[in-house]
C-alpha positions as CSV (number, residue, x, y, z in Angstrom):
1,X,208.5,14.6,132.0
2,X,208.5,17.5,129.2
3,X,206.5,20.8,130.4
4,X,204.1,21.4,127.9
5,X,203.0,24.9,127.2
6,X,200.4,25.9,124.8
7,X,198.4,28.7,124.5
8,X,194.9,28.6,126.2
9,X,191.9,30.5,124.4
10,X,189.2,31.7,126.1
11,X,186.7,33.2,123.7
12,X,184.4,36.3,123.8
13,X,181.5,36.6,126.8
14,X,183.3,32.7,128.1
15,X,183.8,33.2,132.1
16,X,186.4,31.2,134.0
17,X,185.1,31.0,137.6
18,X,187.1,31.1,140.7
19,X,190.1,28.5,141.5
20,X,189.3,26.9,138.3
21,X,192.1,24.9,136.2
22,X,192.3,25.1,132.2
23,X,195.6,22.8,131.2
24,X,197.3,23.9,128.3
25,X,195.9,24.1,124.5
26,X,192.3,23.9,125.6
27,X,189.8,26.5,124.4
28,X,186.4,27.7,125.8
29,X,184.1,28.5,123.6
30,X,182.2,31.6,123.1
31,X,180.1,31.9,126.3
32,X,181.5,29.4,127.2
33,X,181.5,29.0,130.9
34,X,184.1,27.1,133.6
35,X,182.3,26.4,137.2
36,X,184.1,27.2,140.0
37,X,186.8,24.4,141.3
38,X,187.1,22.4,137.6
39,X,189.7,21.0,136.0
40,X,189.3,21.6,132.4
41,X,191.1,19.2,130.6
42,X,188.9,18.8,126.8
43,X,187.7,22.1,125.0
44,X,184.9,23.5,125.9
45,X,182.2,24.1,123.0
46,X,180.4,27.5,122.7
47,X,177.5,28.5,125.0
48,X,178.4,25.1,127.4
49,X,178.9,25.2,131.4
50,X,181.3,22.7,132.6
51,X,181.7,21.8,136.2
52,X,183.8,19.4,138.4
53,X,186.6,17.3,138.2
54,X,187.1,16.4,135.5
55,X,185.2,18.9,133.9
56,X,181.9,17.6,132.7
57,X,179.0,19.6,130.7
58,X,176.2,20.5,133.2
59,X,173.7,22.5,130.9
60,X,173.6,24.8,128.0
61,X,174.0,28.5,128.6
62,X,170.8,30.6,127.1
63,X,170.7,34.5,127.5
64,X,168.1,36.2,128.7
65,X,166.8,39.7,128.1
66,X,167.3,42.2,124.7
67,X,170.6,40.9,124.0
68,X,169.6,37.8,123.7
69,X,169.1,37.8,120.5
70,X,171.9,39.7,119.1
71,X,174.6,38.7,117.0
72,X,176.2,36.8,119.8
73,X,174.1,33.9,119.8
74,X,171.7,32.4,117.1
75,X,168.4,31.5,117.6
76,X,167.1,28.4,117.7
């Protein structure tokens, strides 16, 4: 079996929690968050939390606060 290496992006304010696993080529979106134990195996669109194994989409992530509203998320 061939190793496969690819480059994996994890875009601004995205979190990868603890002990999680991102597999090569995948990308996390801005804000994007990984929960804590997940395998990440599909890309991860912006402002989504994933969780479990495989990783599945649990919510959408919404700011709170001032910067809520900045450049960094549109509102909707």
């Amino acid at each position: 079996m061939r190793l496969i290496a690819a480059p994996i992006t994890i875009e601004d304010q995205a979190w990868v929690c603890a002990r999680a696993f991102v597999a090569p080529g995948i990308t996390l979106g801005q804000g994007a968050v990984a929960g804590a134990c997940s395998v990440v195996t599909k890309n991860v669109p912006a402002w989504t939390i994933v969780c479990g194994n495989p990783a599945r989409p649990l919510r959408e992530r919404r700011l709170q606060g001032p910067a809520a509203h900045s450049d960094s998320q549109e509102a909707g």
